[in-house]
C-alpha positions in Angstrom: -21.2 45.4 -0.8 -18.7 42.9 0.6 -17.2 42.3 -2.5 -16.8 46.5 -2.7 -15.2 46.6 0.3 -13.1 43.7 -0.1 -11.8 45.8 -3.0 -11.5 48.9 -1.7 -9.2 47.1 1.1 -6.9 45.5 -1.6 -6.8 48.7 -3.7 -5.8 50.6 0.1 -2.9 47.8 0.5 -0.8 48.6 -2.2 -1.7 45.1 -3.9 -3.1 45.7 -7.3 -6.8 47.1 -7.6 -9.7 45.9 -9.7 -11.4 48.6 -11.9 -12.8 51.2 -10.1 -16.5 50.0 -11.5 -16.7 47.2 -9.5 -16.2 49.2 -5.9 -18.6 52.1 -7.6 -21.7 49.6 -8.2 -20.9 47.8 -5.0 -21.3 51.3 -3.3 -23.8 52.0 -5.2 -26.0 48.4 -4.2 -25.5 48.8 -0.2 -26.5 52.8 -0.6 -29.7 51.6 -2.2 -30.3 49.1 0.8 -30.0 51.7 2.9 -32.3 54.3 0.9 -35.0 51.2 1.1 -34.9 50.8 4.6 -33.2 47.3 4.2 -31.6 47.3 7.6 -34.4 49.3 8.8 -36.2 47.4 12.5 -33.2 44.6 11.9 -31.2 43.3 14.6 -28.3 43.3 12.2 -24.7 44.2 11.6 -21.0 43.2 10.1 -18.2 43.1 12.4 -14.7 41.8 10.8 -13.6 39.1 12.2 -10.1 39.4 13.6 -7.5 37.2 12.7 -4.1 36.2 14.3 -1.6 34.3 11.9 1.4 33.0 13.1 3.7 30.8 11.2 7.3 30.3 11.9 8.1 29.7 8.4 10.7 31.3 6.0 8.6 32.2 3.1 11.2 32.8 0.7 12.5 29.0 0.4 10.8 27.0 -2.1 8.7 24.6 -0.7 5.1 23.7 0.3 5.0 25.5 3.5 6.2 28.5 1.6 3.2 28.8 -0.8 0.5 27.7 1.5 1.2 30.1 4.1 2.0 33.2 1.6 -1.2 32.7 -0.1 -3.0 32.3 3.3 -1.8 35.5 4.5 -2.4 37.5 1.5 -5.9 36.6 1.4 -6.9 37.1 4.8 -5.2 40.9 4.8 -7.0 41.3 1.2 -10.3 40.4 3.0 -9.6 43.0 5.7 -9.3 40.4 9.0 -5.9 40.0 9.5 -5.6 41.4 12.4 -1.8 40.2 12.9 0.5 38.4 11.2 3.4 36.9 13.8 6.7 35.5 11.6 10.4 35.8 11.9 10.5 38.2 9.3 8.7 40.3 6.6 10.2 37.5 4.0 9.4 40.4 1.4 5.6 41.0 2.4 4.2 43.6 1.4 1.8 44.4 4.5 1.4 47.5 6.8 3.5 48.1 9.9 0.5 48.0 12.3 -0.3 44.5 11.3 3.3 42.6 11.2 5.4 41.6 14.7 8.4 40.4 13.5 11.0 38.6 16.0 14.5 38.6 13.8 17.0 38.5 16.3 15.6 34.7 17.0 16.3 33.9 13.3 19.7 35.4 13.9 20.4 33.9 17.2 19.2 30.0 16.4 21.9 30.2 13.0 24.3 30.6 15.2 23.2 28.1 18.0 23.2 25.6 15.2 25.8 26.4 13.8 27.9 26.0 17.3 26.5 22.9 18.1 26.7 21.0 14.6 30.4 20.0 15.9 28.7 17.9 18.6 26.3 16.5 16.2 23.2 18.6 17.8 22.5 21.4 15.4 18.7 20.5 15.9 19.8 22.9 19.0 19.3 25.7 17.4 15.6 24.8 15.1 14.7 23.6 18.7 15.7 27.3 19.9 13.6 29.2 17.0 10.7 27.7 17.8 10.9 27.7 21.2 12.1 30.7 21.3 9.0 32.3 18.9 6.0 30.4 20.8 7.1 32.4 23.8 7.5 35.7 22.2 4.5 35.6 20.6 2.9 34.5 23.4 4.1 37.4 25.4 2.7 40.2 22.5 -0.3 38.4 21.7 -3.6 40.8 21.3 -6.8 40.4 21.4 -8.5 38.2 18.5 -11.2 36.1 17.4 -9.6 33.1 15.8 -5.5 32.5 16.5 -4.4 30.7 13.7 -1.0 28.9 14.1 1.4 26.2 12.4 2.0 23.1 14.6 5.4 23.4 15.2 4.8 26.8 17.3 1.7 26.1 19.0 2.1 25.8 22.8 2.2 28.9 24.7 0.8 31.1 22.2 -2.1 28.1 22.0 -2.5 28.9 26.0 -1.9 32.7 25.6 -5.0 32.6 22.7 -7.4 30.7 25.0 -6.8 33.3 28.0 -7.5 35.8 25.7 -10.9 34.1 24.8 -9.6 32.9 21.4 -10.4 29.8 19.0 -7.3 28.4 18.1 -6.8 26.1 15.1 -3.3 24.6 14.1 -2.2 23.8 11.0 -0.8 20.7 10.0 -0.1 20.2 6.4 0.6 16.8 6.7 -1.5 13.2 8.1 -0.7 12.8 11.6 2.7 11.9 12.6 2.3 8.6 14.2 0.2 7.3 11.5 3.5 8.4 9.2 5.9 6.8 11.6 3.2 3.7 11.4 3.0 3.3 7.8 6.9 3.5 7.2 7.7 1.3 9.4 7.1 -2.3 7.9 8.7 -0.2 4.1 12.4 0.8 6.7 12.2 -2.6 8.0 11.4 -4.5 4.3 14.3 -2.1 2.6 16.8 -2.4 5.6 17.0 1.1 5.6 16.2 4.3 7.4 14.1 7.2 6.2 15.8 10.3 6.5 13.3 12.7 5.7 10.9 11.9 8.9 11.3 14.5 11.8 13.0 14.3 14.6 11.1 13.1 17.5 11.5 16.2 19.8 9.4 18.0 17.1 7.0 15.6 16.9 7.0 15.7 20.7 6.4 19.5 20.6 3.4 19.8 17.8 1.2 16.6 19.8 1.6 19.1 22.9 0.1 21.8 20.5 -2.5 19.7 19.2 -3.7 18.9 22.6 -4.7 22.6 22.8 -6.0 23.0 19.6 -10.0 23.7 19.5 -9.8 22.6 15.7 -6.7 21.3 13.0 -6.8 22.4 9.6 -5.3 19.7 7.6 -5.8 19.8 3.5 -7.5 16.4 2.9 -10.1 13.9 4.2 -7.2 11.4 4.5 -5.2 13.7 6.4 -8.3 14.4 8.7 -8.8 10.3 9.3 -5.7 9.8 10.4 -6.2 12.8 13.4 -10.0 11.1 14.0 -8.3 7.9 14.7 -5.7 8.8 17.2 -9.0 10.4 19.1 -9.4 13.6 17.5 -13.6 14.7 17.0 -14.5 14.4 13.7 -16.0 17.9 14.4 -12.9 19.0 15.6 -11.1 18.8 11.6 -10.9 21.9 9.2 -10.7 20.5 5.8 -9.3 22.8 3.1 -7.9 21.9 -0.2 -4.5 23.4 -1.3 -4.4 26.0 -4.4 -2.5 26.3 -7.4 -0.9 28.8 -9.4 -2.7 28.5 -12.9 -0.8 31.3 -14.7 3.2 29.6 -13.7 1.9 25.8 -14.5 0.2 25.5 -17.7 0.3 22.7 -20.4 2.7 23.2 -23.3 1.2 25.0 -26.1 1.5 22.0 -28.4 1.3 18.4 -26.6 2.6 15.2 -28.7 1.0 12.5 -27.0 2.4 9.6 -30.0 5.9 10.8 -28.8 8.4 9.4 -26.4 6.3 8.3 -23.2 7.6 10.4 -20.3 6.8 9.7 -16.7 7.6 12.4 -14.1 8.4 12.4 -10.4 8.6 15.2 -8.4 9.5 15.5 -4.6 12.2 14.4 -2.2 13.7 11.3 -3.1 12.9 8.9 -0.1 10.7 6.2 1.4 7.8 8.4 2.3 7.3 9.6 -1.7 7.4 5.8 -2.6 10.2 6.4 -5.2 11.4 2.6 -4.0 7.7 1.5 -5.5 7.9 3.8 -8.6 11.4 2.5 -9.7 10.2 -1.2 -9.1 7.4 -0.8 -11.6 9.7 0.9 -13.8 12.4 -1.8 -13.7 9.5 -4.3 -14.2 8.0 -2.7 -17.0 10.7 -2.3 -18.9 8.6 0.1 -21.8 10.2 0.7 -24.9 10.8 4.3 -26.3 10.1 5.9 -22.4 11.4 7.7 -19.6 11.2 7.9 -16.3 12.2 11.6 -14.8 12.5 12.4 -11.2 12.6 16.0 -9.8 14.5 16.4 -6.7 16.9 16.5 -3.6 18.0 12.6 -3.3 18.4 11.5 0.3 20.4 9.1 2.8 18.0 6.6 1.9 17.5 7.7 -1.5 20.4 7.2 -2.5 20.3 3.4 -1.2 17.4 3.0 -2.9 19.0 4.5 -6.3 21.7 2.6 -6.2 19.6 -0.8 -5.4 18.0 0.2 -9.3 21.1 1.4 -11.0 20.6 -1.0 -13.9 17.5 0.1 -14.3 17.6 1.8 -18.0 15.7 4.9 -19.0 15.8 7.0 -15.6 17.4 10.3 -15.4 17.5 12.2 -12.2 17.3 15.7 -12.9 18.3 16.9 -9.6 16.4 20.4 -9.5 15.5 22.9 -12.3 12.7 24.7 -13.6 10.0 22.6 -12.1 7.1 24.4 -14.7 9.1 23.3 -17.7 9.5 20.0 -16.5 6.1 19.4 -15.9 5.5 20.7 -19.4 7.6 18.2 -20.8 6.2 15.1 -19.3 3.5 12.6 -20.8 2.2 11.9 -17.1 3.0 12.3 -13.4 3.5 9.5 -10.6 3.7 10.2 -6.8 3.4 6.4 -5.2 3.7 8.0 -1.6 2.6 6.4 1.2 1.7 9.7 3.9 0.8 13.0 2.7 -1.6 15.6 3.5 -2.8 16.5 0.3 0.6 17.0 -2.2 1.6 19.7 -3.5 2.7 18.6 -6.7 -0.1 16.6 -7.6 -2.1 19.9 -8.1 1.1 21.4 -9.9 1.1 18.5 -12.4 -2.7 18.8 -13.2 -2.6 22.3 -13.6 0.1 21.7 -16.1 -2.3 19.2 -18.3 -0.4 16.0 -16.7 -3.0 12.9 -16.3 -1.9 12.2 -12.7 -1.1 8.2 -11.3 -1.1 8.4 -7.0 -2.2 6.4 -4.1 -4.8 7.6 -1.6 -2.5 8.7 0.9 -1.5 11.4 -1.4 -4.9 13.6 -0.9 -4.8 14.9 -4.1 -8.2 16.2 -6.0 -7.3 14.0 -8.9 -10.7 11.7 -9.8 -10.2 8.1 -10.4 -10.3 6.5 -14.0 -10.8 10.9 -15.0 -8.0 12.7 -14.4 -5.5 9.8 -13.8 -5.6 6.7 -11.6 -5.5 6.2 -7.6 -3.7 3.1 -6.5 -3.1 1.2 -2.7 -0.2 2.2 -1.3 2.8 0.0 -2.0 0.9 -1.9 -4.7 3.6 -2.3 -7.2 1.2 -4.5 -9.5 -1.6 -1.8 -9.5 0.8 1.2 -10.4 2.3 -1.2 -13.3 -1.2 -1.5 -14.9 -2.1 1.6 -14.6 1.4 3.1 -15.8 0.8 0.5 -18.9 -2.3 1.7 -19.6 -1.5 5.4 -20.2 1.0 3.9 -22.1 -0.4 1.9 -24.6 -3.5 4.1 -25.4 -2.2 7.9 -25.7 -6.3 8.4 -26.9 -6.9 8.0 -23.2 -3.5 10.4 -22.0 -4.9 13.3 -24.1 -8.5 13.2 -22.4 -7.0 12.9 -19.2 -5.0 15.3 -19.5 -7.4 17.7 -20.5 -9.4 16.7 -17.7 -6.6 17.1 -15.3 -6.5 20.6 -16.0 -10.1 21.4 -16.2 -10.2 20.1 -12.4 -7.8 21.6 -10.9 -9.1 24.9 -12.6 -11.1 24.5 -9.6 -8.4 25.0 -7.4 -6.5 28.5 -7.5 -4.9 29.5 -4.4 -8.0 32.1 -4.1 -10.1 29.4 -3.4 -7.8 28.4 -0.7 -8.4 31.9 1.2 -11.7 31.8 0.7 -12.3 28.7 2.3 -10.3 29.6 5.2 -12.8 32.7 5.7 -15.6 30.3 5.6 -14.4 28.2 8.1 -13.6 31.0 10.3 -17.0 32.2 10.4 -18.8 28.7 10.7 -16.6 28.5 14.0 -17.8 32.0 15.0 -21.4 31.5 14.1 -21.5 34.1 11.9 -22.6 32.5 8.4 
């Protein structure tokens, strides 16, 4: 029956329906518990649990945050409890009126405050404005729910507004917790004499520990992620764990894979201290492997650029810059992310999915199983990633049954998972299953 209904709501949406069979024997099932008297002298009943979402995300730019909360959102309004969805924006969603509060004219209105105030070298301004800005709106229209589920960096008021209205509030953070971040890159800025300009500023890190302190629970997307919240003080009880998803129909491995040919080892993510790209181009430059390649997908920063020109004369690296990040992955041997704080990246499950054997540290939080689907290193341990590197290397046997591994596991992992565990969660809080 509850698959039934869940159907019958996505078919009602506009999002596409299943056959009509599978809603027919559903209805069918739940008519013949009630002909048998199954609910018959029962204290029992379904009540949909109502969900608040709120995320202050644009979810059409191409990122992590994008796909996490998209897929989020569809899968609680195809499982009939979203109650309401709080953004910015629409951002091309395809949901009923009744469910969406949009606040545009603060999109609008922080442009142009940063804008203004990038001559005085304080555009933050206007991102501190949006947020600001939404928290309060949405705290001011905020209905009645059963969980309010919000992102970090708007999660004050509305967090207070929720609990008045009897709420549990959970906050998501898709990263390990900031100080532990700041922690771990420290001694790395201090080593490289350099600055990482991809860490936040500290007036938003500021703002998301003042939502935390509100927060009855923190869904982060890996046990790593979750330790570093348990040792700042956090309850253990207090962390929702919840692997990421993956799109298994965009990132697929290439119909034909030469593993004898030209070794190609692939980065992908923001060129900075925090990935570990200073790590991965040490054991490159060390390695020094005949007939192989070294590609790396993506925006390179301040420091990144410090950092590239520190390995300049190291041969057989080609920054790609951006492109079409599935045919990329396709073209790779094997995939390297040395990073040293992550929640539980993005990419890694992109790579797998695309048949990649994947090489990453622990801090990455990826689903990838040691010595199966590729290799999990310490963080900053050049020697370790230079083995491991070698070893795919030199025995291309081994590649090819990681790399059907690699995509057998993270099979495991479609973004409908991701929903689903979400609902679970939700009614564990609530008691309700």
């Amino acid at each position: 029956f509850m698959l039934w209904r869940r159907r019958a709501i996505r078919g009602s949406s506009g999002l596409p329906s299943p056959p009509s069979c599978g809603r027919d024997a559903g209805l069918m099932a739940f008519r013949g518990m009630i002909s048998q008297g199954f609910f018959a002298n029962r204290e029992w009943h379904y009540r949909i649990m109502k969900i608040a979402y709120a995320t202050e995300l644009d979810l059409t730019y191409p990122g992590v945050g994008r796909d996490i909360a998209r897929n989020a959102i569809l899968g609680l309004h195809e499982s009939g409890c979203l109650e309401k969805l709080y953004l910015y924006e629409r951002f091309g969603l395809e949901l009923p009126d009744d469910v969406v509060e949009t606040f545009p004219r603060i999109l609008v209105l922080g442009s142009l405050i940063k804008r203004a105030m990038r001559v005085f070298g304080k555009e933050y301004y206007g991102d501190w404005y949006r947020f600001a800005e939404l928290d309060r709106r949405i705290s001011k229209t905020l209905e009645p729910c059963d969980i309010f589920h919000v992102w970090e960096d708007i999660a004050i008021y509305s967090s207070r507004r929720a609990k008045e209205l009897g709420a549990t509030v959970v906050i998501d953070r898709p990263l390990a917790h900031a100080d532990s971040i700041s922690e771990v890159l420290a001694g790395e800025m201090k080593k490289l004499g350099v600055e990482d300009e991809t860490m936040d500023p500290a007036w938003i890190d500021s703002r998301r520990k003042r939502g935390f302190g509100l927060a009855d629970y923190i869904h982060v997307p890996s046990d790593y992620a979750a330790q570093t919240f348990i040792d700042r003080g956090f309850a253990p009880e207090q962390m929702i764990v919840q692997s990421f998803g993956v799109d298994l129909d965009l990132f697929t491995p290439p119909e034909e894979q030469d593993y004898g040919g030209t070794f190609k080892l692939l980065f992908v993510g923001r060129v900075g201290i925090r990935k570990g790209i200073h790590v991965l181009l040490e054991a490159w430059d060390r390695l020094r492997l005949k007939d192989a390649e070294l590609m790396i997908l993506g925006k390179v920063f301040g420091d990144g650029e410090k950092i590239r020109d520190k390995y300049a004369g190291t041969p057989n690296v080609n920054y790609l810059g951006y492109g079409d990040t599935p045919a990329v992955y396709r073209s790779a041997s094997a995939f390297c992310l040395p990073s040293f704080a992550e929640g539980s990246a993005l990419v890694t499950y992109e790579a797998m999915a695309s048949g990649l054997p994947v090489i990453v540290t622990d801090a990455c939080g990826a689903v990838a199983r040691d010595g199966m689907d590729g290799y999990v290193v310490g963080t900053g341990d050049v020697d370790a990633l230079c083995e491991r590197i070698k070893t795919l290397y030199d025995d291309r046997d081994l590649l090819a049954r990681q790399s059907r591994s690699a995509r057998q596991r993270v099979e495991e992992y479609p973004w409908s998972r991701y929903a689903l565990g979400l609902l679970a969660h939700y009614r564990r809080i609530l008691g309700k299953g």
